[in-house]
Rosetta silent file (secondary structure, phi, psi, omega in degrees, C-alpha in Angstrom):
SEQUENCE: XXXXXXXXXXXXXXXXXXXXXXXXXXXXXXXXXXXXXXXXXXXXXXXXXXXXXXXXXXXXXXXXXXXXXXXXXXXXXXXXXXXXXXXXXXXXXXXXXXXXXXXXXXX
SCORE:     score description
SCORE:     0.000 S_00000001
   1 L     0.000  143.753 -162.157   -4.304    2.417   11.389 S_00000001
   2 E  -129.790  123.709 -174.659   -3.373    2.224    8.233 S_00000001
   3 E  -118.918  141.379  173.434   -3.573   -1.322    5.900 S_00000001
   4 E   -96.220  124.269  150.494   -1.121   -1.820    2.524 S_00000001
   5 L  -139.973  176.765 -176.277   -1.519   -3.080   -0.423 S_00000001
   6 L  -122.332  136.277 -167.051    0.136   -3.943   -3.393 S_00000001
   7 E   -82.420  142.125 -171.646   -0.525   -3.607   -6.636 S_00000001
   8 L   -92.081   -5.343  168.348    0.289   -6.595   -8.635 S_00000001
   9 L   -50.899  167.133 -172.028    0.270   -4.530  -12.140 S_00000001
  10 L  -102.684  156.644 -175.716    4.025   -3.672  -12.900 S_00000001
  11 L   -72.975  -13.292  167.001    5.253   -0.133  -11.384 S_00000001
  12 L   -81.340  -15.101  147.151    6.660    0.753  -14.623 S_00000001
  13 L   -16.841  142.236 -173.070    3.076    1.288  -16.239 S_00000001
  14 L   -84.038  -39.334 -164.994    2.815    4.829  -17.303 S_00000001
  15 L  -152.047  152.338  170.057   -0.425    5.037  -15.341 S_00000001
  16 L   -98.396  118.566 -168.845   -2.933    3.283  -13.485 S_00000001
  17 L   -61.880  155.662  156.416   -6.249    3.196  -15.947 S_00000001
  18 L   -27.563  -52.071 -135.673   -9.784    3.727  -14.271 S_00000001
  19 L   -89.124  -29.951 -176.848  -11.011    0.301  -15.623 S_00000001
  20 L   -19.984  113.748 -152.295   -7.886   -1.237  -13.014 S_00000001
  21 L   -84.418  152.128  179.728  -10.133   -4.522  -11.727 S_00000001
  22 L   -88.571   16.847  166.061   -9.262   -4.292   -7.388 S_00000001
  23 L   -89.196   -1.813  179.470   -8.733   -7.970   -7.596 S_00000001
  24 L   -91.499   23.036  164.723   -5.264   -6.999   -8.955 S_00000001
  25 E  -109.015  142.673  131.162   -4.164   -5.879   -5.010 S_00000001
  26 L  -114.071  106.409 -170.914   -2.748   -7.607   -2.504 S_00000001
  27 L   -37.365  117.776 -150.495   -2.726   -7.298    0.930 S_00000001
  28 L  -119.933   -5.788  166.273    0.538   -7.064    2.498 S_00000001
  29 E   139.788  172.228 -165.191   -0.021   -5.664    5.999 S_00000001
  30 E  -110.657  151.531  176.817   -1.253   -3.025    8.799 S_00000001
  31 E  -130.030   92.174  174.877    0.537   -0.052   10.433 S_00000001
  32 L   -33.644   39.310  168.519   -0.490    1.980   13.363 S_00000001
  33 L  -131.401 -166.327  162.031   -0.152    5.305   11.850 S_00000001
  34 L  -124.682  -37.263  131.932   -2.130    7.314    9.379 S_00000001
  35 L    30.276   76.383  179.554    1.064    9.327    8.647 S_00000001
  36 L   -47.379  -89.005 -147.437    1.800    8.744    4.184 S_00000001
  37 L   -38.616  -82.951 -161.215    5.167    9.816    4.616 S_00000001
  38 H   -57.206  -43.510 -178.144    6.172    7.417    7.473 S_00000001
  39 H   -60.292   -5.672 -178.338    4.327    4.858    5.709 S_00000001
  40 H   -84.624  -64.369 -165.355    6.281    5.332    2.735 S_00000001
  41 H   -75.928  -18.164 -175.044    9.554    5.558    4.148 S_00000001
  42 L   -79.503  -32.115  177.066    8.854    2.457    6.480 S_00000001
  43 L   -73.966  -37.843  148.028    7.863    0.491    3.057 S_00000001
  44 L   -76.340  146.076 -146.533   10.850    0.978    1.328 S_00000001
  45 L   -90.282  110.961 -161.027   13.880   -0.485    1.632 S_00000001
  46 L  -106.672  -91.582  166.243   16.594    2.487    3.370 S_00000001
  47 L  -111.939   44.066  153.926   19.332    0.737    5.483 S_00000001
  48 L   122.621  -37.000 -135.333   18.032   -2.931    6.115 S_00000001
  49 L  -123.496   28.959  177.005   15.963   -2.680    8.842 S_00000001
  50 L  -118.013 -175.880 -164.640   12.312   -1.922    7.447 S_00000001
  51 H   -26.365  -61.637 -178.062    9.499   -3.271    6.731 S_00000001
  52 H   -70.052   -7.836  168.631    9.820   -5.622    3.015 S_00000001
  53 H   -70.585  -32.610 -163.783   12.993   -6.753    4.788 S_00000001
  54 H   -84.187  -54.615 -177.347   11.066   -8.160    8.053 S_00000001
  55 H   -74.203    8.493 -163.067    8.081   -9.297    5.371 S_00000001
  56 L    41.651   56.722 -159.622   10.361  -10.484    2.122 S_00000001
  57 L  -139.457  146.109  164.185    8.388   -8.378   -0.122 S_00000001
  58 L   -71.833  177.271 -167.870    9.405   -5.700   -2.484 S_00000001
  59 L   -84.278  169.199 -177.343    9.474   -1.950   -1.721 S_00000001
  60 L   -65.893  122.304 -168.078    6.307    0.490   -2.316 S_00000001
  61 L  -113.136 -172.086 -177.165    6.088    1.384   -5.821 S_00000001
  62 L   -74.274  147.049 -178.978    3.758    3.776   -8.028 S_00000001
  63 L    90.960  -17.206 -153.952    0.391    1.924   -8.210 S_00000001
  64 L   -85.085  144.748  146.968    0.415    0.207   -4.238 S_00000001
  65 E   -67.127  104.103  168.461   -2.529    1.238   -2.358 S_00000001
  66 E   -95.044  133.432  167.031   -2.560    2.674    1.315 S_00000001
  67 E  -118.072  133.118 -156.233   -6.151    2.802    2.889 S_00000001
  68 E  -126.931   95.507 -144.708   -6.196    4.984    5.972 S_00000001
  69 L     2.511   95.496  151.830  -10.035    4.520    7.910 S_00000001
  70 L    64.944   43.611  173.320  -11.725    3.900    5.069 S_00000001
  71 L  -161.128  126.702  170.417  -10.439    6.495    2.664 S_00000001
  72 E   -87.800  138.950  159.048   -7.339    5.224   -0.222 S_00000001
  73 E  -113.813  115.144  177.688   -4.264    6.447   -1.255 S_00000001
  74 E   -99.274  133.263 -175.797   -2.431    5.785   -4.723 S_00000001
  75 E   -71.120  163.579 -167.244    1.425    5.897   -4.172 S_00000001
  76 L  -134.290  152.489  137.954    1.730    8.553   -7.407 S_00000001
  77 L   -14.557  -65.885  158.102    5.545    9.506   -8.713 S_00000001
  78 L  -128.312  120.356  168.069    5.453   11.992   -6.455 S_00000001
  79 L    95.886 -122.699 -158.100    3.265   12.231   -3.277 S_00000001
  80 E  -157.085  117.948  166.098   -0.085   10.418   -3.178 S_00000001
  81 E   -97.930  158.701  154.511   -3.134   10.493   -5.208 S_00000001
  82 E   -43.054   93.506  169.059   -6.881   10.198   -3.835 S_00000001
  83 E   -78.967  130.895 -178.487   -8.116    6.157   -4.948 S_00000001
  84 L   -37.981  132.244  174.051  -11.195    5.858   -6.619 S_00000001
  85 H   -77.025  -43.267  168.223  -13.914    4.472   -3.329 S_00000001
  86 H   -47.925   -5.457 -164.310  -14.774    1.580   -5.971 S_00000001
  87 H  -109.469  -44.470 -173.146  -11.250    0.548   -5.786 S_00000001
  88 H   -58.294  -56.717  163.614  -10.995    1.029   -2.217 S_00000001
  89 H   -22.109  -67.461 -171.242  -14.473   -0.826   -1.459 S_00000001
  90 H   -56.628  -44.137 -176.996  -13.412   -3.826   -3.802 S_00000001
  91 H   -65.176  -75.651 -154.849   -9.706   -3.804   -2.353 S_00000001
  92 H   -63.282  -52.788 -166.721  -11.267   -4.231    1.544 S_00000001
  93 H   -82.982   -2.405  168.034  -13.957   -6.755    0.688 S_00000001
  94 L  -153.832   66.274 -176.539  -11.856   -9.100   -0.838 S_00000001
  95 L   -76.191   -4.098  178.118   -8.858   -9.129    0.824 S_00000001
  96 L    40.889  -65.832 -154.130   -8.988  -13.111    1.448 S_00000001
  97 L  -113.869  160.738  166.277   -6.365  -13.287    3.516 S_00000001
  98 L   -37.538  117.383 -179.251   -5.082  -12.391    6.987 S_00000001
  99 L   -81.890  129.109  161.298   -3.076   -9.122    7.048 S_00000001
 100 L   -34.449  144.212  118.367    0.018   -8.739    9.157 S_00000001
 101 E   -94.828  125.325 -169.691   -0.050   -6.058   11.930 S_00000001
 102 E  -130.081  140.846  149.301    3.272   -4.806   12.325 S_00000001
 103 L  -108.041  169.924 -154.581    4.373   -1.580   14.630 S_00000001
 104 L   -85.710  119.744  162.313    6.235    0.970   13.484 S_00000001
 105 L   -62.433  -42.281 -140.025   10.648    0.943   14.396 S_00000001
 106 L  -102.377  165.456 -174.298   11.123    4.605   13.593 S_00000001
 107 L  -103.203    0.000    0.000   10.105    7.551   15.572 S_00000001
């Protein structure tokens, strides 16, 4: 299981600093995989029929946070970086609100 967030900093930032407070995510919903790629590709908008289409949300940008049991992922430029466990911690404990759970279309 995997739950997304998004960073509300803008995606055109050069970088995300250290000091980044984890009240600047939001939660945007859960996926039954652990699988970065498909979560990536399901998060962005391809032909029509994925995910920020069903939720009205934009697609995954540089900065959004995947946490995959208890361990984070920063979407990077290319691939995925490792997120800081303060960020993750902070992101999880004060997520306020109910997250979607959504399954997965694609195979």
């Amino acid at each position: 299981m995997a739950t997304i967030f998004y960073s509300k900093r803008s995606p055109f930032e050069p970088k995300l600093y250290p000091g980044v407070l984890y009240t600047s995510y939001d939660p945007i919903c859960e996926l039954p995989t652990d699988d970065l790629e498909v979560i990536f590709r399901e998060m962005n908008v391809v032909d029509g029929r994925e995910i920020p289409i069903t939720l009205r949300v934009r697609s995954m940008s540089v900065g959004d946070l995947v946490v995959v049991n208890g361990k984070g992922y920063l979407c990077a430029g290319s691939g995925w970086e490792p997120a800081p466990e303060t960020l993750v911690g902070g992101v999880l404990s004060d997520a306020g609100k109910p997250i979607p759970r959504l399954d997965l279309r694609c195979q």
